[in-house]
C-alpha positions in Angstrom: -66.7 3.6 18.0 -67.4 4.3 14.4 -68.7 7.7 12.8 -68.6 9.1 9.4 -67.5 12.2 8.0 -66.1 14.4 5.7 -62.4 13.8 4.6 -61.6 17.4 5.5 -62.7 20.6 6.7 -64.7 22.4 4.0 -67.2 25.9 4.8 -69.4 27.2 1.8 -68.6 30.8 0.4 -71.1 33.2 -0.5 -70.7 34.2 -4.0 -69.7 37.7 -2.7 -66.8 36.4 -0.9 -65.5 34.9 -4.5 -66.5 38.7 -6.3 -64.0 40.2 -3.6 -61.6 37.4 -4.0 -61.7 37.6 -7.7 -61.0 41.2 -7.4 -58.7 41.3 -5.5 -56.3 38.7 -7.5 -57.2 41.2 -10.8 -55.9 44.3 -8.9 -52.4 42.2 -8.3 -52.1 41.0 -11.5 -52.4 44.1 -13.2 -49.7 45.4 -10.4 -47.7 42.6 -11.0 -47.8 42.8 -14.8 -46.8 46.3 -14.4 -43.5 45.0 -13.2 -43.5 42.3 -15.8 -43.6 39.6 -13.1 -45.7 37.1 -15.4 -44.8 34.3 -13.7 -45.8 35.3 -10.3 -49.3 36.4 -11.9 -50.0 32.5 -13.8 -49.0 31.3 -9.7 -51.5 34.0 -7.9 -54.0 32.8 -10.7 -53.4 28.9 -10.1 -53.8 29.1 -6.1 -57.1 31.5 -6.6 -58.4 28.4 -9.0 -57.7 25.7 -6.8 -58.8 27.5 -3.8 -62.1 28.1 -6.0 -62.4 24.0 -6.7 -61.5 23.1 -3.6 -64.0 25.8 -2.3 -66.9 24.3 -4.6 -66.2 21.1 -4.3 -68.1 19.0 -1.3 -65.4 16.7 0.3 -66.0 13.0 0.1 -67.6 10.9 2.7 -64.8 8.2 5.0 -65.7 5.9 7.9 -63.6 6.6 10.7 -62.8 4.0 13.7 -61.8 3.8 16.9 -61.3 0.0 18.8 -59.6 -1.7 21.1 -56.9 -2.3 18.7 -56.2 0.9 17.3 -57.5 3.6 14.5 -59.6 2.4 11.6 -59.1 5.9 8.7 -60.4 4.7 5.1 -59.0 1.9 4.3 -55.5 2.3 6.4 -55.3 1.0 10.0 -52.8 1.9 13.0 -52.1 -0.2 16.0 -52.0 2.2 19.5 -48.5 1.4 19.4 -47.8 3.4 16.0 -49.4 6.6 17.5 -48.0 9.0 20.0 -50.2 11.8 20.7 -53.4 13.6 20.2 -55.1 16.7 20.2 -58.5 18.6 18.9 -58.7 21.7 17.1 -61.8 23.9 16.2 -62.1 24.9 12.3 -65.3 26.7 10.3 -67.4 25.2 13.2 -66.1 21.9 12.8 -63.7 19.6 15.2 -60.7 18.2 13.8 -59.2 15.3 15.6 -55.1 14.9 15.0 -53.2 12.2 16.4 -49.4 12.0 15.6 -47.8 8.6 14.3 -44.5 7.1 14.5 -44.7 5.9 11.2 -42.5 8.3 8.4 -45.5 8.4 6.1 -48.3 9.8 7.3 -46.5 11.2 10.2 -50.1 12.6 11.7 -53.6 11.9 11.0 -56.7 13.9 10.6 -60.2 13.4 11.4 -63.4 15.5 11.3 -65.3 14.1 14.6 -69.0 15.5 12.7 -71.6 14.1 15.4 -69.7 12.7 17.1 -69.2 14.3 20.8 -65.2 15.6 21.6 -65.2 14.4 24.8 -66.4 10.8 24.2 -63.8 10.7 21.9 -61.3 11.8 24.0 -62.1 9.8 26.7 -62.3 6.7 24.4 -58.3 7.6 23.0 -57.1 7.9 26.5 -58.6 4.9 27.8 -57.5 2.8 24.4 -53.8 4.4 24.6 -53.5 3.6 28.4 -54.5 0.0 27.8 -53.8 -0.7 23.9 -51.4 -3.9 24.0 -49.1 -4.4 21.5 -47.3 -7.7 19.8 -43.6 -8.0 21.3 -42.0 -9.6 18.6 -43.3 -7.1 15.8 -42.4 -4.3 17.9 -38.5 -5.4 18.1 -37.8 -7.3 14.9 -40.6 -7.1 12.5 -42.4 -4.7 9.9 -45.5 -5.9 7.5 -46.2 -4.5 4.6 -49.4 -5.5 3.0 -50.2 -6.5 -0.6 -52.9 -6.1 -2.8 -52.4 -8.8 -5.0 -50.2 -12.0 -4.4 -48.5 -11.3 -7.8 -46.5 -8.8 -6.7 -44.3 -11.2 -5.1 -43.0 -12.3 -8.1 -42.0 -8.7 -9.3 -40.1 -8.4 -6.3 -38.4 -11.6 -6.2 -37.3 -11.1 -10.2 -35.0 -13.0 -12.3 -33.3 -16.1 -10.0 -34.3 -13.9 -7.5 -32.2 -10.7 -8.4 -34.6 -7.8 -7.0 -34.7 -9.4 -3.5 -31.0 -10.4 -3.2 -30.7 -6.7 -4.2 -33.0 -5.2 -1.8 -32.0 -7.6 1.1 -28.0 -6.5 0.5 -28.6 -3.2 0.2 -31.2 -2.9 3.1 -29.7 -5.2 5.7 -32.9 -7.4 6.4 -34.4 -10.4 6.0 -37.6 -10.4 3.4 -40.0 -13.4 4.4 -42.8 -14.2 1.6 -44.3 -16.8 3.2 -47.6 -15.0 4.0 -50.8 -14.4 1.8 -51.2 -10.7 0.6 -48.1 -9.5 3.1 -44.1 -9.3 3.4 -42.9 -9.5 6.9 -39.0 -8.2 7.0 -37.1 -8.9 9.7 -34.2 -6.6 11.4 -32.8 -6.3 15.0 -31.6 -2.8 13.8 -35.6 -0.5 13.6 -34.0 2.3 11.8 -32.9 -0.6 9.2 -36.4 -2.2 9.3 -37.8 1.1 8.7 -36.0 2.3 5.8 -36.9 -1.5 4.4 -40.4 -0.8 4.8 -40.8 2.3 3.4 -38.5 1.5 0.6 -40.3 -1.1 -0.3 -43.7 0.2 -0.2 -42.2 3.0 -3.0 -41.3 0.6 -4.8 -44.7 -1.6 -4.7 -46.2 1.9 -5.9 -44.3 3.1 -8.1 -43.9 -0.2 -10.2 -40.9 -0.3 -11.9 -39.0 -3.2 -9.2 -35.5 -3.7 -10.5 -32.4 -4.0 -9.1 -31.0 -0.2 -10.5 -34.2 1.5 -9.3 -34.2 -0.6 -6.1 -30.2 1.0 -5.4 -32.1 4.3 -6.3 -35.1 4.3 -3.9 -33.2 2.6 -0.7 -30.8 5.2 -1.4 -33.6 8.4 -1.2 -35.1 6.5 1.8 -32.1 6.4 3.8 -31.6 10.0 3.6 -35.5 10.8 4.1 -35.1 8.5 7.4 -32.0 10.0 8.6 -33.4 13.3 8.4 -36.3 12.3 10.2 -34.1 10.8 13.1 -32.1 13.8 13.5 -35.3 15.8 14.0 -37.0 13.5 15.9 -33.6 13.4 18.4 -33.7 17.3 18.5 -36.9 17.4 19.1 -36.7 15.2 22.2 -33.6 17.1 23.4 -35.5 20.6 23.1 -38.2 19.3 24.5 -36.8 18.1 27.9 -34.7 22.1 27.6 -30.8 20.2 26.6 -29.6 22.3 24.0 -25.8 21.4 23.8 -25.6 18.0 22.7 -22.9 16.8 20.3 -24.5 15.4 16.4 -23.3 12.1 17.4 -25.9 11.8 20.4 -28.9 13.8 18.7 -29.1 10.9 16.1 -28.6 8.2 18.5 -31.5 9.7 20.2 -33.6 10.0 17.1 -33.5 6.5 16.6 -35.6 5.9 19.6 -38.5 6.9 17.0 -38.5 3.5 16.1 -37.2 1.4 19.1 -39.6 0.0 21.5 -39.1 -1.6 25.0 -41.8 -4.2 25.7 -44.9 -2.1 24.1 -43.6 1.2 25.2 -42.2 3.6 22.4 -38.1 4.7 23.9 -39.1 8.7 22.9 -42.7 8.6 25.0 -41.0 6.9 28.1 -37.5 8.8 27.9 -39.8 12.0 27.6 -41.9 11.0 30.7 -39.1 9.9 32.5 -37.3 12.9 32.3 -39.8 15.1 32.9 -40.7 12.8 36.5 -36.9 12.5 37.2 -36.9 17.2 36.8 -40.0 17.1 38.9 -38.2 14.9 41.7 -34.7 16.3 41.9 -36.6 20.0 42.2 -38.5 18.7 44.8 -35.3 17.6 47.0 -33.3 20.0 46.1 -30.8 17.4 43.9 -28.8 18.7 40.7 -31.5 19.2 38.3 -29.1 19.3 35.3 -27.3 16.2 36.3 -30.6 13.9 36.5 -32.4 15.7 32.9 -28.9 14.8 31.0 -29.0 11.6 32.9 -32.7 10.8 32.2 -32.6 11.8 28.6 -29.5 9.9 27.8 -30.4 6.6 30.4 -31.2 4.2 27.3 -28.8 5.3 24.6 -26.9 2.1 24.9 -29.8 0.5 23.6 -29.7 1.9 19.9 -25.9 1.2 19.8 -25.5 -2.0 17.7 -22.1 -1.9 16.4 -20.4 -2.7 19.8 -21.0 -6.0 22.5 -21.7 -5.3 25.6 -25.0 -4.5 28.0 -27.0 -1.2 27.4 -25.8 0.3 30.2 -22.0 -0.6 29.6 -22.2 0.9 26.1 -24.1 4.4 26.9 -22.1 4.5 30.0 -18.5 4.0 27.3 -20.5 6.6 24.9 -20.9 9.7 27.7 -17.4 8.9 28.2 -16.2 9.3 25.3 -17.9 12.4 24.7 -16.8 13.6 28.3 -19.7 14.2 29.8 -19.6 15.3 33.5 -19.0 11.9 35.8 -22.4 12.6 37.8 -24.5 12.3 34.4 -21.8 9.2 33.5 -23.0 7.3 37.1 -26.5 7.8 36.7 -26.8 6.0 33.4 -24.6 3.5 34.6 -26.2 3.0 37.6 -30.0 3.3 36.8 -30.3 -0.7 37.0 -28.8 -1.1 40.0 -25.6 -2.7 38.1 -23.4 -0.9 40.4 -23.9 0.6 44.3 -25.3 4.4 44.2 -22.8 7.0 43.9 -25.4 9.8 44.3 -29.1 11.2 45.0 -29.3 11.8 41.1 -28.6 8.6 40.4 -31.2 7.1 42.9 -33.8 9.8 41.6 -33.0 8.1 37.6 -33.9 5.0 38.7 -37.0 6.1 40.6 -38.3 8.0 37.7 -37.0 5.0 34.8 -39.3 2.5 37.3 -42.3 4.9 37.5 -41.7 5.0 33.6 -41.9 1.8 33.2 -43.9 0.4 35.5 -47.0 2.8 35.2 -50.4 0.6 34.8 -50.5 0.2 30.5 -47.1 1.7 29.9 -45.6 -1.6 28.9 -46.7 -4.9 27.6 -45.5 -8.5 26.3 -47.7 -10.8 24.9 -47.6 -14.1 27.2 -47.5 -16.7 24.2 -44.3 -14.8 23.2 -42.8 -14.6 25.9 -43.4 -18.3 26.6 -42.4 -18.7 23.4 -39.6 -17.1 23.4 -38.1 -18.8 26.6 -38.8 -21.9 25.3 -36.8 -21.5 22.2 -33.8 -20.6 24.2 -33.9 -23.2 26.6 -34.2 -25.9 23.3 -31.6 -24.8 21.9 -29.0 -25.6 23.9 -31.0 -29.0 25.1 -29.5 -29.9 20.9 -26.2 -30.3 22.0 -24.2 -33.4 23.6 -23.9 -33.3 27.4 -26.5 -31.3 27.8 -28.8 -32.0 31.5 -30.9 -29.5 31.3 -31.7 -25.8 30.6 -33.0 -22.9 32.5 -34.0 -19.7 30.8 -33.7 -16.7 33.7 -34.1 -13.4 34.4 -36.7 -12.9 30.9 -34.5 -14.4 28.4 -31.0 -12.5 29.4 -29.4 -15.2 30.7 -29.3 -19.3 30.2 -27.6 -21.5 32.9 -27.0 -24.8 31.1 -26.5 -28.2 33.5 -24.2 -30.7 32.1 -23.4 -34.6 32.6 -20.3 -34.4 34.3 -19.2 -37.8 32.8 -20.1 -36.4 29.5 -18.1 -33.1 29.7 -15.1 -32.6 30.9 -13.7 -29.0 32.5 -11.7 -28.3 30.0 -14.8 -28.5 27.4 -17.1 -26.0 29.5 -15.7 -23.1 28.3 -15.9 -24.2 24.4 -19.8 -25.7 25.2 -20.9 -22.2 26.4 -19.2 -20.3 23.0 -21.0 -22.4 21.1 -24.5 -22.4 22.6 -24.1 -18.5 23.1 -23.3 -18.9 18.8 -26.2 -20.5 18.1 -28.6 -18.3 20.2 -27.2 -15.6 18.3 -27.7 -17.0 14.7 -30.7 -18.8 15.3 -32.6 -17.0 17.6 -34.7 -12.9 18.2 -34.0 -11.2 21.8 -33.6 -7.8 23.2 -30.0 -6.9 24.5 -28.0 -9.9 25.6 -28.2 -13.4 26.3 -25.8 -14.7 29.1 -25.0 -18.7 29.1 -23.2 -20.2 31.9 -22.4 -23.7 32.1 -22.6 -25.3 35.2 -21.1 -28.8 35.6 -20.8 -30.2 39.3 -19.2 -33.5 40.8 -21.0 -35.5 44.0 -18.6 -38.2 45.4 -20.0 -39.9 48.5 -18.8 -42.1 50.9 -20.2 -44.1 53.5 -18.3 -45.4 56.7 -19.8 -48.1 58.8 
């Protein structure tokens, strides 16, 4: 659906209206120079002015769009996967569509609808949000950033390549040129990838790419970012009524802003979850406190990447640490079924993580990825010497390797699944952890006659 309309609300003033506004800015001035508060008077005068342009002035004409992949404003575009929510508001006789964005510039849009009826709209979001896939690989590992001209490229590579070996040290990422009129960087870390992104689409604008003013911008971005994750993880806590939470976890669950689970954003489904998992336990009468904590905090382990170990394992270590009550420490640790049920909360998690998760439209992996992707796996341990064959199981998490037996010896299996488990984690792009297990296995057979 496509419409056009003004760029924002605008209602025309009778000339009256701007006699009595007029007047009334006069009368202050003259009350405010009384009390020599000039400066206050050149400010009242300034706001009356622009409110006069503004007033005057007919807004320009944009193209909205709305399509299967996403939302089409002027010239920017946003996959369904970078927006959150929506909502309409009525101003001057006109309806204003806003829909909120995980992105950290613009954080929300805003459309006029003009002709075009609210509730085909509406019904055209909810039906594009519900079923809007999105790209599994972009989603964990990589952000564009588009160019308008290919000759920026060189500006940000610089002298023997000084401005990217900058940015890339300073950032933590991986900058690929490769691709006309875009730079794709590369992270496992989003909040990383993030603060990339936007620091380098400052610096595209504001021009001046060297390696000093590169240290300056990645430097304002980080702290613009962190503050946005620490309001983004209180907002989630308020919002699901947990009040109490140390720093520490508030900015672990900010980062869920930018994390994503196979299409579906971590804040949207922790939210969801947690408000099925308060609905169930009041329903049977289980600890409702026990399964909100534990349905807020479920997938913390996920944004912890300075410490090994499953998702589970590592929020599980994390509540500990923080000592958090031992009902809310099972739950998380138990909400995959890694361990037998130690209580109805923790049963009631899991029920509400798999409604989460397995809703119709709440997640999505693009097949040629995922082929893709278990391919890749299962290739690279076929490079090594020994090696039978390869199976990729359970999506990607674990690789059981099968090995000539007169080619590898026991006391080799061991070093044979370091290495391959090495090279998986240098060479290739996966969510959590890979397991390998070698298998090597010995038929003797005899016959009697």
């Amino acid at each position: 659906m496509t419409w056009k309309s003004a760029a924002r609300p605008h209602k025309k003033r009778s000339r009256e209206f701007f006699t009595t506004i007029g007047a009334i800015v006069f009368l202050l001035s003259i009350i405010m120079a009384f009390f020599k508060e000039f400066l206050l008077i050149g400010t009242v005068w300034a706001v009356a002015f622009l409110s006069y342009v503004l007033a005057k002035t007919e807004p320009e004409t944009v193209e909205h769009s709305l399509t299967s992949r996403g939302v089409k404003t002027e010239k920017n575009k946003y996959r369904w996967g970078e927006l959150m929510r929506f909502w309409f508001e009525e101003k001057w006789g006109q309806t204003i569509l806003y829909i909120d964005t995980f992105r950290a510039f613009p954080g929300r849009l805003m459309m006029l609808l003009g002709d075009v009826p609210r509730e085909k709209a509406k019904e055209i979001l909810v039906e594009a949000m519900r079923h809007g896939a999105t790209d599994y690989v972009a989603e964990y590992t990589v952000s564009v950033v588009k160019l308008a001209d290919e000759e920026i490229k060189g500006r940000i590579i610089g002298k023997e390549g000084r401005n990217i070996r900058t940015f890339e040290l300073l950032t933590g990422v991986d900058v690929d040129l490769d691709e006309v009129k875009e730079i794709r960087i590369s992270c496992f870390d989003p909040v990383r990838r993030e603060i990339a992104r936007v620091s380098l689409e400052r610096l595209i604008t504001d021009g001046r790419i060297q390696p000093a003013k590169i240290e300056e911008i990645v430097s304002k971005t980080k702290n613009d970012i962190e503050r946005l994750v620490h309001e983004a993880g209180q907002k989630l806590s308020h919002d699901v009524g947990v009040f109490d939470l140390p720093l520490e976890i508030i900015d672990l669950l900010g980062r869920f802003r930018y994390r994503f689970s196979y299409g579906q954003n971590m804040i949207a489904h922790t939210l969801e979850e947690t408000k099925i998992g308060i609905k169930l336990a009041s329903e049977v009468g289980a600890d409702v406190d026990v399964v909100r904590r534990a349905c807020l905090l479920h997938d913390i382990g996920k944004v912890i990447t300075e410490d090994e170990g499953t998702h589970v394992q590592l929020g599980a270590d994390l509540l500990r640490r923080f000592k958090f009550p031992e009902k809310v420490i099972n739950a998380v640790y138990e909400h995959h079924e890694d361990k037998p049920f130690s209580s109805v909360e923790s049963v009631l998690v899991y029920i509400a993580d798999a409604i989460s998760g397995a809703r119709p439209g709440a997640r999505v992996e693009d097949i040629e990825a995922y082929v893709k992707r278990m391919k890749s796996l299962e290739e690279v341990a076929l490079t090594f010497k020994g090696v039978k064959s390869v199976f990729a199981l359970s999506a990607g998490r674990e690789v059981r390797v099968v090995v000539e037996p007169l080619e590898v010896d026991d006391a080799s299996l061991v070093k044979l699944a370091h290495d391959i488990a090495g090279k998986i984690e240098k060479e290739q792009t996966y969510p959590g952890q890979v397991k390998v297990t070698v298998v090597r296995e010995v038929r003797a057979f005899g016959i009697a006659k």
